[in-house]
mmJSON file of the N, C-alpha and C atoms, coordinates in Angstrom:
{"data_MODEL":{"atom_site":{
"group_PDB":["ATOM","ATOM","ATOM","ATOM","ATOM","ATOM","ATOM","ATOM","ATOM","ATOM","ATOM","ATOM","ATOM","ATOM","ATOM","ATOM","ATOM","ATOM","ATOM","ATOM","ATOM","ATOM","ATOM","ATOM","ATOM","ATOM","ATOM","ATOM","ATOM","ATOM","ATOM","ATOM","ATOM","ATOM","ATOM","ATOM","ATOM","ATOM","ATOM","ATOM","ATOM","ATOM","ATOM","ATOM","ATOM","ATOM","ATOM","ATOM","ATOM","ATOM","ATOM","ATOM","ATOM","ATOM","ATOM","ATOM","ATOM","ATOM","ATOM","ATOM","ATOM","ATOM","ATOM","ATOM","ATOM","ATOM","ATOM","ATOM","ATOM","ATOM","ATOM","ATOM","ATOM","ATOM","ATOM","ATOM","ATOM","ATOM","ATOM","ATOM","ATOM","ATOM","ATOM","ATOM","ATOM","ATOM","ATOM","ATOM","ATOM","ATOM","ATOM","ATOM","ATOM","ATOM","ATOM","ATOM","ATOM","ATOM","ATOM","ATOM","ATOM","ATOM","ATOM","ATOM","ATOM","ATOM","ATOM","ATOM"],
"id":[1,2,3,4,5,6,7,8,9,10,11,12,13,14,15,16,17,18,19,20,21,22,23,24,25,26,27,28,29,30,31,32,33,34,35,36,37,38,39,40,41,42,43,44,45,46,47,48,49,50,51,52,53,54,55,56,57,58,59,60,61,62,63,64,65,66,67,68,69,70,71,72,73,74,75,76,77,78,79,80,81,82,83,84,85,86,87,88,89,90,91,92,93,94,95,96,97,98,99,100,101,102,103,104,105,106,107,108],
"type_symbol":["N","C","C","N","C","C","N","C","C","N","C","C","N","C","C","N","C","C","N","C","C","N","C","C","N","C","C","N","C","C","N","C","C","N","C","C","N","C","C","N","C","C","N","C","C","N","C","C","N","C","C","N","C","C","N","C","C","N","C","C","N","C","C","N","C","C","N","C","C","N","C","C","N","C","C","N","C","C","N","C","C","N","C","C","N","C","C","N","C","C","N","C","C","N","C","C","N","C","C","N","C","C","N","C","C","N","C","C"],
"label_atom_id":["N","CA","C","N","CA","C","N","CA","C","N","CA","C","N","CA","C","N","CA","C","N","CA","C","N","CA","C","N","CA","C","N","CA","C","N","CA","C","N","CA","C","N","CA","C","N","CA","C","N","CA","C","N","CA","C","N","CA","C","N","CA","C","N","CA","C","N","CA","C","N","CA","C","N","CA","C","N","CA","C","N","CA","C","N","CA","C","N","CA","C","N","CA","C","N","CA","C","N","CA","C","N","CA","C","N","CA","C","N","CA","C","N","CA","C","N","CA","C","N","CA","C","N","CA","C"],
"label_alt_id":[null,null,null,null,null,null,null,null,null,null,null,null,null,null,null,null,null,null,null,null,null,null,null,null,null,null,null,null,null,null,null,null,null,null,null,null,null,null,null,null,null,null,null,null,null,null,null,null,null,null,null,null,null,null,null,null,null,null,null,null,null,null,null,null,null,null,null,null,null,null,null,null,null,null,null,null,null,null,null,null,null,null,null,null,null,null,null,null,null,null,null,null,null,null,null,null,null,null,null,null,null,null,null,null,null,null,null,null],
"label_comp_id":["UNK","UNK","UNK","UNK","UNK","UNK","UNK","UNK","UNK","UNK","UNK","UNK","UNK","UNK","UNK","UNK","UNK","UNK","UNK","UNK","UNK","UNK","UNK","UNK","UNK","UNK","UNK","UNK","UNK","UNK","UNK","UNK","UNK","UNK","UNK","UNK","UNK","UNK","UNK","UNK","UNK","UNK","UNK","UNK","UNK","UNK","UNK","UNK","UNK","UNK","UNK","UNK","UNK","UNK","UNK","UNK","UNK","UNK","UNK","UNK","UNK","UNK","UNK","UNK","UNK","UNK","UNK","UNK","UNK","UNK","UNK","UNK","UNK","UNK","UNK","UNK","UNK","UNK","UNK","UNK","UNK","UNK","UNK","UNK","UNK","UNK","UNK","UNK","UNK","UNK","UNK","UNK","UNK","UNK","UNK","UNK","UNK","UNK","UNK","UNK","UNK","UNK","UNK","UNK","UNK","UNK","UNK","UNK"],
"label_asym_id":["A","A","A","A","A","A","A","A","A","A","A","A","A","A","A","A","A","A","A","A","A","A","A","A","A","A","A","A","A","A","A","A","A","A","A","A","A","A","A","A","A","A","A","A","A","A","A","A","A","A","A","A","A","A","A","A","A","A","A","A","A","A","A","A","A","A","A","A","A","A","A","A","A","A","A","A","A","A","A","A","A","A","A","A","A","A","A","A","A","A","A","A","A","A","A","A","A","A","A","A","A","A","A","A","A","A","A","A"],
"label_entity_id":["1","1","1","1","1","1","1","1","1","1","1","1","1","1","1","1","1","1","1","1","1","1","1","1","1","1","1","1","1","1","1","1","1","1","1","1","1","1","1","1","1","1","1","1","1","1","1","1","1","1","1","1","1","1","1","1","1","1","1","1","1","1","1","1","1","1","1","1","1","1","1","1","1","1","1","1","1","1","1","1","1","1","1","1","1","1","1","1","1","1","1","1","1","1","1","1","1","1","1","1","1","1","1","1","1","1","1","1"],
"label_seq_id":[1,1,1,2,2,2,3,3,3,4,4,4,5,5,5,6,6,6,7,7,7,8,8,8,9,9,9,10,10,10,11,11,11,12,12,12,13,13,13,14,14,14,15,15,15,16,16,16,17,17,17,18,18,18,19,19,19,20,20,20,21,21,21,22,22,22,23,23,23,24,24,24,25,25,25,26,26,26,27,27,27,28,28,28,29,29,29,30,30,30,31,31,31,32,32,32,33,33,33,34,34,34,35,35,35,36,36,36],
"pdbx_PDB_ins_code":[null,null,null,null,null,null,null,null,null,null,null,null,null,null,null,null,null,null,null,null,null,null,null,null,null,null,null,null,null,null,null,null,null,null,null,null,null,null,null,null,null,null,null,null,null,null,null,null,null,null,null,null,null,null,null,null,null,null,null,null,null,null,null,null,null,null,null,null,null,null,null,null,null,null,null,null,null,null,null,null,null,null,null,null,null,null,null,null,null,null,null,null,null,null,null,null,null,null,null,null,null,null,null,null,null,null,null,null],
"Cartn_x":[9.996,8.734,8.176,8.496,8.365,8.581,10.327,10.653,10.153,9.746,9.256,8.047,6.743,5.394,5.787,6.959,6.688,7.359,8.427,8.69,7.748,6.748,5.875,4.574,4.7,3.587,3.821,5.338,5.704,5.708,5.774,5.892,4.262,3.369,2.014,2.056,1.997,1.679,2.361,3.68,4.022,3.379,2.82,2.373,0.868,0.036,-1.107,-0.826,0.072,0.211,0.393,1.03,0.951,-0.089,-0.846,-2.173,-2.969,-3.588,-4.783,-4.458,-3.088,-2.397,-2.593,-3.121,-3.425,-1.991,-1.007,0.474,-0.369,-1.276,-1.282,-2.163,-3.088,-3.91,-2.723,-3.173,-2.409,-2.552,-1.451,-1.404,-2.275,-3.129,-4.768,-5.856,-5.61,-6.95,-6.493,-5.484,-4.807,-5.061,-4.586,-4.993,-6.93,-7.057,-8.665,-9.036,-8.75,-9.093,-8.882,-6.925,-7.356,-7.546,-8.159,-9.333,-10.403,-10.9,-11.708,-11.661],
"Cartn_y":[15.672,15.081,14.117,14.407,13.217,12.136,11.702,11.056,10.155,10.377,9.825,9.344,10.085,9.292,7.766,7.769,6.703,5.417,5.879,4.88,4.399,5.327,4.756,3.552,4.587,3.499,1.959,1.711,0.49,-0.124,0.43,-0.503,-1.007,-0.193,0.158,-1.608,-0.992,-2.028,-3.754,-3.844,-4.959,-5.536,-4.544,-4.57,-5.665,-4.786,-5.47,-6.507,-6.701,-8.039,-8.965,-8.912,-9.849,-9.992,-9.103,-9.568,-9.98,-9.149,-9.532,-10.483,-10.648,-11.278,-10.665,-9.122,-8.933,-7.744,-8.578,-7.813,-7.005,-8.118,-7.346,-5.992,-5.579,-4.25,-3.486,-2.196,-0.823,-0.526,0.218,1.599,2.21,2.631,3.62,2.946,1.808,0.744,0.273,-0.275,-0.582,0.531,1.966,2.743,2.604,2.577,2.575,1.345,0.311,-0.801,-0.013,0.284,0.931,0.932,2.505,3.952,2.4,1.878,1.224,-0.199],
"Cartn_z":[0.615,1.09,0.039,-1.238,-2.309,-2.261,-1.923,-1.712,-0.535,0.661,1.519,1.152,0.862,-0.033,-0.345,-1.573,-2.899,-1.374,-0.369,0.341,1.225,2.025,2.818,2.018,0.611,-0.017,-0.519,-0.501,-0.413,0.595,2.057,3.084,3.332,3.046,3.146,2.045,0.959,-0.054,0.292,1.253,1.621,2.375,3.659,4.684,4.117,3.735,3.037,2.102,1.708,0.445,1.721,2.46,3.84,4.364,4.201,5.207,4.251,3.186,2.225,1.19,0.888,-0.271,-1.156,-1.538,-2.824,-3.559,-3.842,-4.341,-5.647,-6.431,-7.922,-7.502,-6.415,-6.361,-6.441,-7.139,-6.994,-5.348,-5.228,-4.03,-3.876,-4.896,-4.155,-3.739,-4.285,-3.783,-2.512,-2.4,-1.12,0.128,-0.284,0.441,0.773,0.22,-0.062,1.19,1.012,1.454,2.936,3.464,4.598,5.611,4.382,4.801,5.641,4.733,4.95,6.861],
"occupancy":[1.0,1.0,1.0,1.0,1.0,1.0,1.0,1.0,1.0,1.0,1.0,1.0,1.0,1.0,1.0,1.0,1.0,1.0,1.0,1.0,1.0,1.0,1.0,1.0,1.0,1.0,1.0,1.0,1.0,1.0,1.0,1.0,1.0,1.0,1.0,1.0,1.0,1.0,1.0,1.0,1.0,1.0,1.0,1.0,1.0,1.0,1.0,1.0,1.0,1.0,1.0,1.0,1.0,1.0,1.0,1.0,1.0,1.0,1.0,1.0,1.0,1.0,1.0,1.0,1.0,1.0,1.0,1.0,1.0,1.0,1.0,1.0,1.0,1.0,1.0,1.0,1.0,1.0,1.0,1.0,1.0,1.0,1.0,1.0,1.0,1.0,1.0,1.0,1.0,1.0,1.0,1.0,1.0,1.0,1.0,1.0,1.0,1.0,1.0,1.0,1.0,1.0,1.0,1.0,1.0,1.0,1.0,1.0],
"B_iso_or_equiv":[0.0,0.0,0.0,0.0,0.0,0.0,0.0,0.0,0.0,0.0,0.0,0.0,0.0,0.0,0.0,0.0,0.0,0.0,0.0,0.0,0.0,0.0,0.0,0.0,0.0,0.0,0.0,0.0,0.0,0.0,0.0,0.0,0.0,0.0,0.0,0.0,0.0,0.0,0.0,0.0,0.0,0.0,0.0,0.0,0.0,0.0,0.0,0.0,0.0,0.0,0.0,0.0,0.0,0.0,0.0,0.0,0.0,0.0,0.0,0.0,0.0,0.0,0.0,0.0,0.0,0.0,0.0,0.0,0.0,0.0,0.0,0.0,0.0,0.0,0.0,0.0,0.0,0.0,0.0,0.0,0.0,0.0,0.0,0.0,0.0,0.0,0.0,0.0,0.0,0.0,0.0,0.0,0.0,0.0,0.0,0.0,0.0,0.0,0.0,0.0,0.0,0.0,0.0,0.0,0.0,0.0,0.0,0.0],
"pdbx_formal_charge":[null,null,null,null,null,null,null,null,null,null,null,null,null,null,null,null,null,null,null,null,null,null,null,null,null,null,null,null,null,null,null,null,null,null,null,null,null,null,null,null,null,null,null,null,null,null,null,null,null,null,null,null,null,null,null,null,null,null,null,null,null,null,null,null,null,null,null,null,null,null,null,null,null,null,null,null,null,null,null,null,null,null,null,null,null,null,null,null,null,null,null,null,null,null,null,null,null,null,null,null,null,null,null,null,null,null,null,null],
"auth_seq_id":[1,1,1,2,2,2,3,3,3,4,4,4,5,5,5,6,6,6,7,7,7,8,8,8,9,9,9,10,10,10,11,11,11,12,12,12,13,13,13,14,14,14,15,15,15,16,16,16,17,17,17,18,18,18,19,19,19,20,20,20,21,21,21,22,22,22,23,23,23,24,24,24,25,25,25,26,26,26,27,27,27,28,28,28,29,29,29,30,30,30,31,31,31,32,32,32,33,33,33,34,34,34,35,35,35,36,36,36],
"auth_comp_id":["UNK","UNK","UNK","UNK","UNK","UNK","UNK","UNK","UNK","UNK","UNK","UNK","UNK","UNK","UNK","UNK","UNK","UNK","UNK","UNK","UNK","UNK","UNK","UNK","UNK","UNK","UNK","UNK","UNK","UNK","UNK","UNK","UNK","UNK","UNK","UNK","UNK","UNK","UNK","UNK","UNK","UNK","UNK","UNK","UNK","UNK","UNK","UNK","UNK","UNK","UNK","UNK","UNK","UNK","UNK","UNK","UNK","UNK","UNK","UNK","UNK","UNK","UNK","UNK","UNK","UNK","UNK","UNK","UNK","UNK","UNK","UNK","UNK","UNK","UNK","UNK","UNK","UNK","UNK","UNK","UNK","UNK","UNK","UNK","UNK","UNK","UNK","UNK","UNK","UNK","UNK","UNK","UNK","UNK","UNK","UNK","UNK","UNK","UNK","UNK","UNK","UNK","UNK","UNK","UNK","UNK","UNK","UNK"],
"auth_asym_id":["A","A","A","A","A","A","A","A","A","A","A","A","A","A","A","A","A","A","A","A","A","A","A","A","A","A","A","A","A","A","A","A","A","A","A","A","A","A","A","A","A","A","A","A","A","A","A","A","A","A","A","A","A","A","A","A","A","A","A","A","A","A","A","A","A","A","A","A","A","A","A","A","A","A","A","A","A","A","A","A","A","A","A","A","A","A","A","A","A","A","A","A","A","A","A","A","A","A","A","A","A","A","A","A","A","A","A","A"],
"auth_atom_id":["N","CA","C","N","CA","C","N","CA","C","N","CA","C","N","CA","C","N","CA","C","N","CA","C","N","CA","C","N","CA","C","N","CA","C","N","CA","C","N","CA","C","N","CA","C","N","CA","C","N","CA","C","N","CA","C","N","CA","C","N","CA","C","N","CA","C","N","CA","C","N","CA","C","N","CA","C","N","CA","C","N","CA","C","N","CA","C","N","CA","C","N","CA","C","N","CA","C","N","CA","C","N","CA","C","N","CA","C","N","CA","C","N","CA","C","N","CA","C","N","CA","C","N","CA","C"],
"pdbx_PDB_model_num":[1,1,1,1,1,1,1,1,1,1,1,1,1,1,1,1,1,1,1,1,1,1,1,1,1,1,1,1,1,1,1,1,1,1,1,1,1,1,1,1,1,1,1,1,1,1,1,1,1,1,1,1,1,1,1,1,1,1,1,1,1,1,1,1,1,1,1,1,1,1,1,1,1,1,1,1,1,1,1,1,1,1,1,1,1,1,1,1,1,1,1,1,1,1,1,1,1,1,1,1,1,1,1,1,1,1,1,1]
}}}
C-alpha cells in the first residue's frame, strides 16, 4: 500500500503542474490546493 501512495502522488502532482503550472509546490500543498 506504500508503494501505491508515492505513485498516485505523482500522477496527482503531474496532473496539477498541468493545470496550475506550479511543478516547484510540494505534494502536500498540492494536495492542499485540492482539498481546496
Amino acid at each position: 500500500m506504500t508503494q501505491k501512495k508515492p505513485q498516485r502522488s505523482k500522477d496527482k502532482e503531474v496532473s496539477h503542474s498541468g493545470i496550475d503550472g506550479h511543478s516547484t509546490v510540494p505534494i502536500s500543498l498540492v494536495d492542499n490546493d485540492n482539498h481546496c
